[in-house]
C-alpha positions as CSV (number, residue, x, y, z in Angstrom):
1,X,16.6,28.3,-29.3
2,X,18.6,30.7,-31.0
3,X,21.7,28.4,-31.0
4,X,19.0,25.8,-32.4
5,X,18.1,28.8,-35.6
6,X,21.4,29.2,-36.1
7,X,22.5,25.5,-36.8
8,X,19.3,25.0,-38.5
9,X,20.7,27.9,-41.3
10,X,23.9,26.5,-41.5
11,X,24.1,24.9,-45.1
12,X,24.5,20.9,-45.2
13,X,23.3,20.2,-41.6
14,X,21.2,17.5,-41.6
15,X,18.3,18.2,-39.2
16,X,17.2,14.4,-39.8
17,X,21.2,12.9,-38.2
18,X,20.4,9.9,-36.0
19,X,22.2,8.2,-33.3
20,X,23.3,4.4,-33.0
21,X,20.4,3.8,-31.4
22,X,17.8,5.9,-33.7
23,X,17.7,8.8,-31.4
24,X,17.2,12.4,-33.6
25,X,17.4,15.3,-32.5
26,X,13.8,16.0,-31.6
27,X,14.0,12.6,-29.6
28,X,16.6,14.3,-27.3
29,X,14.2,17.7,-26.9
30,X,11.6,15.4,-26.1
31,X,13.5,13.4,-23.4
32,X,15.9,16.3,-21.8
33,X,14.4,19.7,-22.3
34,X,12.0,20.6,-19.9
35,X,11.2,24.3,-20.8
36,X,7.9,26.0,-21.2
37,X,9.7,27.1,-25.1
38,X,10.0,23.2,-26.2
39,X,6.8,24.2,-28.2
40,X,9.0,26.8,-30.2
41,X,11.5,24.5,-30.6
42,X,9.7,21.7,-32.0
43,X,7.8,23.9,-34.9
44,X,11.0,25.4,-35.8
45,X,12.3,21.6,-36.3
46,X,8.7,20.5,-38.2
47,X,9.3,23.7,-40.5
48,X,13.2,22.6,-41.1
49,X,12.2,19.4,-42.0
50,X,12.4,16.8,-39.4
51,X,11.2,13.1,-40.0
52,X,8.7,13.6,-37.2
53,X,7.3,9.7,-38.4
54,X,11.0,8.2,-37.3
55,X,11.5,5.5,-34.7
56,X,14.1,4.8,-32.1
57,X,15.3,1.1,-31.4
58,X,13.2,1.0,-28.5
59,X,10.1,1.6,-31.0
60,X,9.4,4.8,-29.6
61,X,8.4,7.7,-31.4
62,X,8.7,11.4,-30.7
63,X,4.7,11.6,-28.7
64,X,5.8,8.7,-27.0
65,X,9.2,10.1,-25.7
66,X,7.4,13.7,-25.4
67,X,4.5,11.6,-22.7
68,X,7.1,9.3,-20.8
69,X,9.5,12.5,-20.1
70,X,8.1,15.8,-20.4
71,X,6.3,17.5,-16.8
72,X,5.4,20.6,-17.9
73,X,1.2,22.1,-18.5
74,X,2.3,22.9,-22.3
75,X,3.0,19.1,-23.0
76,X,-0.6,19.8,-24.2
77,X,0.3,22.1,-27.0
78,X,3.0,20.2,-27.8
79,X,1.5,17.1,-28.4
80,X,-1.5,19.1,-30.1
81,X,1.2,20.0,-32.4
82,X,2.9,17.1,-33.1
83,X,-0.7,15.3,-34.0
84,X,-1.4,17.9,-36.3
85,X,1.9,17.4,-38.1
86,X,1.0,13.5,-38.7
87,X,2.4,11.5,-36.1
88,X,0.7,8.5,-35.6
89,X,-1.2,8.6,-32.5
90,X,-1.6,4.9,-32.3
91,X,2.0,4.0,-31.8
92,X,3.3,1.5,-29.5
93,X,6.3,0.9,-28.2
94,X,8.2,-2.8,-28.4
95,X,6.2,-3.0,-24.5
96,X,3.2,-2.1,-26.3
97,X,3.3,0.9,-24.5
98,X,1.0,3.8,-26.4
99,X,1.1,7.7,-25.3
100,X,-2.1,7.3,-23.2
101,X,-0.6,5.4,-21.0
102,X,2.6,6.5,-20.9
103,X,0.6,10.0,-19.9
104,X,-1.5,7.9,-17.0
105,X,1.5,7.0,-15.9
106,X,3.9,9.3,-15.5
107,X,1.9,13.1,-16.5
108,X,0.7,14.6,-12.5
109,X,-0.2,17.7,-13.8
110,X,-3.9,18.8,-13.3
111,X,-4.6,19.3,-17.2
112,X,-3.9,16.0,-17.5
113,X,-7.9,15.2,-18.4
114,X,-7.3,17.7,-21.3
115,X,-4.3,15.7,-22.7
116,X,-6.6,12.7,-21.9
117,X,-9.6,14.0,-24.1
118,X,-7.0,15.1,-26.3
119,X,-5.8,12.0,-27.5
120,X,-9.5,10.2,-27.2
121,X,-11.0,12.9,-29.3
122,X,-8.0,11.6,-32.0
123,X,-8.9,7.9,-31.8
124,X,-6.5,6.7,-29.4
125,X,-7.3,2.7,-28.3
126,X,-8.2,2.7,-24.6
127,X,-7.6,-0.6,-24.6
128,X,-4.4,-0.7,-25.7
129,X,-2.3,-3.0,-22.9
130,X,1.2,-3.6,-22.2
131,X,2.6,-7.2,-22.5
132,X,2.5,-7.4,-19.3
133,X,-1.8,-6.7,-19.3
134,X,-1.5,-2.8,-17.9
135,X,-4.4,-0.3,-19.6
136,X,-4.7,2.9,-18.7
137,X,-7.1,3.0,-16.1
138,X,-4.8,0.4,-14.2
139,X,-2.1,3.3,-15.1
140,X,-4.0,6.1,-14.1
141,X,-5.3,4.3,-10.8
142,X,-1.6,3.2,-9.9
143,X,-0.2,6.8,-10.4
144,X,-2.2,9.9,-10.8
145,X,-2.6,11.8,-6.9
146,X,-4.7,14.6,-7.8
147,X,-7.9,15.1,-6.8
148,X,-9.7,15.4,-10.2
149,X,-8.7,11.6,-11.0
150,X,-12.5,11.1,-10.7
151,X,-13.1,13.3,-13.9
152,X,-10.4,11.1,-15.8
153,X,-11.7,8.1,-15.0
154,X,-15.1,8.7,-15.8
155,X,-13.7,9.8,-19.4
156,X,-12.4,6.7,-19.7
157,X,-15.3,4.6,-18.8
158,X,-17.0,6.7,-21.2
159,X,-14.6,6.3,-24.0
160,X,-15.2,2.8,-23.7
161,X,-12.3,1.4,-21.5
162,X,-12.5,-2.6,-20.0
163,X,-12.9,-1.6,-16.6
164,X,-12.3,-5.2,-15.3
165,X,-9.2,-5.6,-17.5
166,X,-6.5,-7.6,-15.3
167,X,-2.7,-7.1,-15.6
168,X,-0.6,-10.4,-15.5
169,X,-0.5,-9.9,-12.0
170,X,-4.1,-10.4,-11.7
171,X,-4.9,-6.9,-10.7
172,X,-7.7,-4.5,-11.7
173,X,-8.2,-0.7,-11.6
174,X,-10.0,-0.6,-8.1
175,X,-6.8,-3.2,-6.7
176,X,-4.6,-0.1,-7.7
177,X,-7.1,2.3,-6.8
178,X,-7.4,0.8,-3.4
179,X,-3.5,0.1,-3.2
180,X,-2.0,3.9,-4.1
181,X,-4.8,6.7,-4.4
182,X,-4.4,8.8,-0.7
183,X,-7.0,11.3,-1.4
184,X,-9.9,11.4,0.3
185,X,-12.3,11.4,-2.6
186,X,-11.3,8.0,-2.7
187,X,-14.5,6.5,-1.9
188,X,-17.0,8.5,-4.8
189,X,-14.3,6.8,-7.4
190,X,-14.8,3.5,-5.9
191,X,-18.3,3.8,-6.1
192,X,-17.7,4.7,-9.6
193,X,-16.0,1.6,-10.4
194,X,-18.5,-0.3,-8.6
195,X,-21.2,1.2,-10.6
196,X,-20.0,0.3,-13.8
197,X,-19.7,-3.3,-12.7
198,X,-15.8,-4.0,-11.6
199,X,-15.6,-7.1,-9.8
200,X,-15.1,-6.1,-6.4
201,X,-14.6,-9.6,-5.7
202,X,-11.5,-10.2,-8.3
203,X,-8.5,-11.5,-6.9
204,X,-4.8,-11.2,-7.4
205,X,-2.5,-13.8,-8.4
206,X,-1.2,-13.1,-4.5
207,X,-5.1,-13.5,-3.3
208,X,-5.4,-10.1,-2.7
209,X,-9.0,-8.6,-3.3
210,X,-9.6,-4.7,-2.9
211,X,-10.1,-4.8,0.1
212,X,-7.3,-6.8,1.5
213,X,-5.3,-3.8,-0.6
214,X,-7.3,-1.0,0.5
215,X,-7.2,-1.8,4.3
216,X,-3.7,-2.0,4.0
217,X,-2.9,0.7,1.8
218,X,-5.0,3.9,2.6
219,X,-4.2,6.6,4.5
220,X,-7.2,9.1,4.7
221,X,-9.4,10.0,7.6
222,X,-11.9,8.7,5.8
223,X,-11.3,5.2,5.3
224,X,-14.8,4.1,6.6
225,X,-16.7,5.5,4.1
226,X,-14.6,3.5,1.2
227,X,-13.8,0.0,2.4
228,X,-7.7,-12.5,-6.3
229,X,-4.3,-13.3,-8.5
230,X,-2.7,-16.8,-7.0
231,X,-1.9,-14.5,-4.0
232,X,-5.6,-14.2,-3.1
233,X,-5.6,-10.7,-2.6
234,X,-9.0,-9.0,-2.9
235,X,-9.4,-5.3,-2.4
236,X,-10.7,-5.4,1.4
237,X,-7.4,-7.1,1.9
238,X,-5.5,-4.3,0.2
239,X,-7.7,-1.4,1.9
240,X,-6.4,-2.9,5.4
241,X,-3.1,-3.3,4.7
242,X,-2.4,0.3,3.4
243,X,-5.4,2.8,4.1
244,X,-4.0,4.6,7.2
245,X,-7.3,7.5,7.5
246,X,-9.8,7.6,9.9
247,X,-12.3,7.5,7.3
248,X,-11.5,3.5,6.6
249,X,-14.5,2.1,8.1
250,X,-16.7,3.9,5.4
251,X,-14.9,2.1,3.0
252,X,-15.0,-0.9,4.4
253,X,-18.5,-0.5,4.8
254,X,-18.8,0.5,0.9
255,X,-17.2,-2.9,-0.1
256,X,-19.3,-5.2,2.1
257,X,-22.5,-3.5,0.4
258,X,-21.0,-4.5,-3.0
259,X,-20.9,-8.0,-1.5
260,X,-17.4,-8.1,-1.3
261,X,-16.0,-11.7,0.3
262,X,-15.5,-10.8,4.2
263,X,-14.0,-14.6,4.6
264,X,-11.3,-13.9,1.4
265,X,-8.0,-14.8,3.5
266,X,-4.9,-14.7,0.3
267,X,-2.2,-17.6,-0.4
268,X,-0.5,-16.7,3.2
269,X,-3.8,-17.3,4.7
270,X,-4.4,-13.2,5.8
271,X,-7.9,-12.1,5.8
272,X,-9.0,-8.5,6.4
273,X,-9.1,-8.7,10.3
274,X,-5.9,-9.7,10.5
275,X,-4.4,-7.3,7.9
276,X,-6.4,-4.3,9.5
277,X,-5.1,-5.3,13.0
278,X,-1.4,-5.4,11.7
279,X,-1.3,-2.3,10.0
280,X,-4.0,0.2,11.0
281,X,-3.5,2.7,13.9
282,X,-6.1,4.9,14.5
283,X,-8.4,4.6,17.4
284,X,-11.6,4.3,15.4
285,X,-10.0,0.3,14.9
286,X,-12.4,-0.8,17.1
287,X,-15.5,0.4,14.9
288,X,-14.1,-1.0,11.8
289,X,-12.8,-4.6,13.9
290,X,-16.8,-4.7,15.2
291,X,-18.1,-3.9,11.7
292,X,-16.3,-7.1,10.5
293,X,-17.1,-9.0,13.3
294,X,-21.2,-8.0,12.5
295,X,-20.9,-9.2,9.4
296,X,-19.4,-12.7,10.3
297,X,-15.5,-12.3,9.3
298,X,-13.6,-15.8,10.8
299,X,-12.0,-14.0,14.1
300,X,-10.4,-17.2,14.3
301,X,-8.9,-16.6,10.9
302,X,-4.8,-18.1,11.4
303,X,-2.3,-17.4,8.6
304,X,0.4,-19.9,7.3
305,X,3.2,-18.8,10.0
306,X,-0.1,-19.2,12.7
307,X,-0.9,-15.3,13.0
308,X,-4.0,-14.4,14.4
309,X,-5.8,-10.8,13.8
310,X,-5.0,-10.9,18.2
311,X,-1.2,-11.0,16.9
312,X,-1.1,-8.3,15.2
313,X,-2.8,-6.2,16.9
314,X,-0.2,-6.5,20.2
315,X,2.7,-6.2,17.4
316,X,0.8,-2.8,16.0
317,X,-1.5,-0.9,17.8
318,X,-0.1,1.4,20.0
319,X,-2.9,3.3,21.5
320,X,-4.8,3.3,25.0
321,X,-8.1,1.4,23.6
322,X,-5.9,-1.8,23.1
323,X,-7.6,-3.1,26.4
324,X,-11.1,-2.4,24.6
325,X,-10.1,-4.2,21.1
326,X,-8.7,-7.0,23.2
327,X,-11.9,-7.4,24.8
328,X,-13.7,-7.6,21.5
329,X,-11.7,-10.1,20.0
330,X,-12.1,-12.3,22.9
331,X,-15.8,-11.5,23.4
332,X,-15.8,-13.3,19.7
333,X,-13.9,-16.2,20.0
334,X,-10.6,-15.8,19.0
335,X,-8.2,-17.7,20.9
336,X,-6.7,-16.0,23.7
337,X,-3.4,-18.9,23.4
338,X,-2.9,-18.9,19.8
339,X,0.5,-19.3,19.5
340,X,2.7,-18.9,15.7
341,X,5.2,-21.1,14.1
342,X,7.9,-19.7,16.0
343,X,5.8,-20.1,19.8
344,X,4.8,-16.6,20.3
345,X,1.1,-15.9,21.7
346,X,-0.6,-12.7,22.3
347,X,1.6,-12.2,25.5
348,X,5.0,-12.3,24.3
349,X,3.8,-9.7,21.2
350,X,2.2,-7.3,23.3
351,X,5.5,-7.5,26.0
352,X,8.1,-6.8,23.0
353,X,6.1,-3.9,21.5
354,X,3.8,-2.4,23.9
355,X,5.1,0.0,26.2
356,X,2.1,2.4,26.9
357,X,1.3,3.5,30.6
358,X,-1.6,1.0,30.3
359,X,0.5,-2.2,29.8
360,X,0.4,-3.6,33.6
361,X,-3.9,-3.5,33.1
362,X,-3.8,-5.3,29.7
363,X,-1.3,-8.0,31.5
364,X,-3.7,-8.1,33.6
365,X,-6.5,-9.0,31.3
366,X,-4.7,-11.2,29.6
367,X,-4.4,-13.4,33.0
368,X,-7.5,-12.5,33.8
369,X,-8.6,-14.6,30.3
370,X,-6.7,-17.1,30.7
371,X,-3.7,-16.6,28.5
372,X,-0.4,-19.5,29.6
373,X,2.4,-16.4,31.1
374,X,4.5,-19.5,30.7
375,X,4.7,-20.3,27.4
376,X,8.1,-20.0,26.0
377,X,8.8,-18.9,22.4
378,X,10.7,-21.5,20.2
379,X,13.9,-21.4,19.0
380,X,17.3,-21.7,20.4
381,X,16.3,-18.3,22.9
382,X,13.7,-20.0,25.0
383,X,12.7,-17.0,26.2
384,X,9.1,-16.0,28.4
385,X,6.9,-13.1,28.4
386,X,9.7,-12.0,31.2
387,X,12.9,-12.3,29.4
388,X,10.6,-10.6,26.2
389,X,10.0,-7.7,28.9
390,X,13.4,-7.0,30.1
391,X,15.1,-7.2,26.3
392,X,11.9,-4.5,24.7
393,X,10.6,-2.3,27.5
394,X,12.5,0.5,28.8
395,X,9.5,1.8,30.5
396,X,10.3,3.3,34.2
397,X,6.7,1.3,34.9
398,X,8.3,-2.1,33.6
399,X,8.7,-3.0,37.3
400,X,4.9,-3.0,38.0
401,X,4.6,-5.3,35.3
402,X,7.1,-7.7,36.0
403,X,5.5,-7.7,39.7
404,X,2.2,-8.6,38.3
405,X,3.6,-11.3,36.3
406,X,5.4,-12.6,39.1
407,X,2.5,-12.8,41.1
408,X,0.6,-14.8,38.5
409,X,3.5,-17.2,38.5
410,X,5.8,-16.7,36.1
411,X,8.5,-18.9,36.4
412,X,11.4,-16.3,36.7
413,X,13.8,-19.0,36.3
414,X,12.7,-20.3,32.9
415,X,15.4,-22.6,31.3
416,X,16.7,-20.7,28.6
417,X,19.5,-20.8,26.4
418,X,20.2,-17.1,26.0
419,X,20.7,-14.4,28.8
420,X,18.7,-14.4,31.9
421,X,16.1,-11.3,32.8
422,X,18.7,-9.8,35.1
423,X,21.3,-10.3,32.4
424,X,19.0,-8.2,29.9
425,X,17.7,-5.6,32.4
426,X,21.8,-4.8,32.7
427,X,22.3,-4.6,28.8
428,X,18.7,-2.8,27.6
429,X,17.5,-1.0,30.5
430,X,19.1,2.2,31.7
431,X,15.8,4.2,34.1
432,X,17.1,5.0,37.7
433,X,14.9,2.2,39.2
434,X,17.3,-0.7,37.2
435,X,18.6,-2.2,40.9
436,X,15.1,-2.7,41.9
437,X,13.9,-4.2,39.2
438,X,17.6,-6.5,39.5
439,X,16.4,-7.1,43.3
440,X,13.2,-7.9,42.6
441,X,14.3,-10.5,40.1
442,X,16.7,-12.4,42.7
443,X,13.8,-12.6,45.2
444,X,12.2,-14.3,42.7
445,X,9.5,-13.8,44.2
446,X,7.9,-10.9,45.6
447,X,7.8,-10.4,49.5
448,X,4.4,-11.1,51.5
């Protein structure tokens, strides 16, 4: 700062010198200088002079640059001070950005609800949107991780925002809600939002709803207390996808009340079951899979590629309470010998990505359900659930498996165009018990 005094005194500096692009030299503070004494800086620049009104090329003004850039708790005071020295609070850059939203955006401090009344209390437009249909709510929702995001969002609804504006994309505030907020507080906004009458049903251009996004996007424990655009997203879909905490099924629960569309699959054909099943761990799964099933989700639900919510779950879920899930989905009607677009049914999933202690018993319940332990996958592999074993599992129990397989009737000789089980056991499988498994394969058969 005292460099900054002593240029400022030198005679013939001009204090108002622009770059080729419009830049000035509070433009550059602004964007670069991230120290609590910005504050100083900038009233010693106002008292010098400076065109505090100016424009860059990009449209921008000084608040705007100050909101996009600066990360400190001051920005407050400094943006208190550049309001009272007449810069125009309204302005929006050539995006149609304005500083509110450039704040929702970018601005994680906890103060940001002071910066928000701030600019409300000097007439900032709410409403304002970019070209490409953002607001700040949509900003706020997408961005801000702290847990006082309730406060702000009430603010807004109170200043007057469009709570079921819709970017181009075809999102609104509880999509982006449902997609990014991790806290667990993420259920008293929703039922904010819902409150104030945002469409719980509104879809994405990708057919998303919230929650499609929130099933797939959120991580807290307590997911069960807060469960399109051409996509056919809706927020259920978006909750499954992305909410990883054990608290989904509230959620879930939350949405249904609002009367949120269970059956809402998106332009891929995904509905909630089948997004949940894919991407959600924990072991309450089965609480929230029988809370969908109760209130009449399609079990039988395929996607365009021929994924069922059975699929995913084999791919996915990794805990011990598969057996129990599996049973429920059967119990329900899916089908047991759904197979994709490239040939691959429940079988040959759960063989390539399950390799729990429990595997041999869920083999077992497979056969014991009539799942076909010869279908071969398409393609130029031709590949069984037996080849799929010996390439994935490196389990020292893979043998029991294979045994029980061959029992059933595997045909350990499938046709196939790539390497045979023993070939693959050789490459992939390195436990002590690899010759038995290599003996056990030549039998083809085991001894009576």
């Amino acid at each position: 700062m005292d460099v900054i005094q002593i240029l400022l005194n030198q005679e013939g500096i001009d204090v108002n010198c622009k770059d080729q692009e419009g830049w000035n030299a509070l433009f550059y503070l602004c964007r670069l200088y991230h120290q609590k004494n910005l504050v100083d800086i900038v009233r010693l620049l106002i008292q010098h002079g400076i065109d505090i009104t100016w424009k860059n090329q990009l449209r921008q003004n000084a608040l705007l640059i100050l909101c996009l850039h600066y990360k400190q708790e001051n920005l407050i005071d400094i943006a208190r001070l550049l309001i009272d020295n007449g810069i125009d609070i309204h302005w929006q850059d050539k995006d149609e950005w304005n500083a509110l939203m450039f704040l929702c955006t970018n601005y994680s401090g906890d103060n940001l609800i002071d910066l928000v009344r701030l600019l409300i209390g000097k007439g900032i437009d709410v409403n304002c949107r970019t070209q490409v249909g953002w607001n700040a709510l949509h900003c706020l929702s997408k961005n801000y991780q702290n847990n006082n995001l309730i406060g702000i969002v009430r603010l807004l609804i109170e200043a007057g925002i469009d709570i079921n504006s819709r970017n181009n994309d075809g999102w609104n505030a509880l999509h982006c809600l449902c997609k990014n907020y991790k806290n667990v507080n993420l259920i008293e906004i929703a039922r904010i939002l819902i409150r104030n009458e945002i469409d719980v049903n509104c879809r994405t251009q990708d057919g998303w709803n919230a929650l499609h996004i929130l099933c797939g996007s959120y991580a807290g424990k307590n997911l069960i207390d807060v469960v399109g655009s051409e996509d056919g997203w809706n927020a259920l879909h978006s909750l499954c996808k992305r909410y990883k905490n054990i608290n989904l099924i509230d959620v879930v629960r939350l949405l249904i009340k609002a009367r949120i569309d269970i059956n809402c699959v998106n332009h891929d054909g995904w509905n909630a079951l089948q997004i949940l099943c894919g991407n959600y761990e924990e072991e309450n799964l089965i609480n929230i899979v029988q809370l969908l099933i109760d209130n009449k989700i399609d079990v039988k639900c395929r996607t365009k590629d021929g994924w069922n919510a059975l699929h995913g779950l084999c791919k996915n879920y990794k805990n011990i309470n598969i057996i129990d899930l599996i049973r429920l989905l059967i119990k329900a009607g899916i089908d047991i010998n759904c197979r994709n677009q490239r040939g691959w049914n429940a079988l040959h999933i759960l063989c390539a990505n399950y390799a729990k202690a429990n595997l041999t018993d869920v083999v077992q319940f497979f056969i014991d359900n009539g799942i076909k332990i010869n279908g071969k996958i398409y393609g130029h592999s031709g590949w069984n659930a037996l080849h799929i074993l010996c390439r994935y599992n490196s389990s020292i129990k893979l043998i029991d498996t294979l045994r029980l397989l061959i029992r059933a009737g595997i045909d350990v000789n499938c046709q196939s165009k790539a390497p045979s089980p023993q070939f693959l056991i050789r490459q992939n499988y390195k436990q002590e018990n690899m010759e038995e498994i290599i003996a056990l394969l030549n039998k083809r058969s085991l001894p009576m």
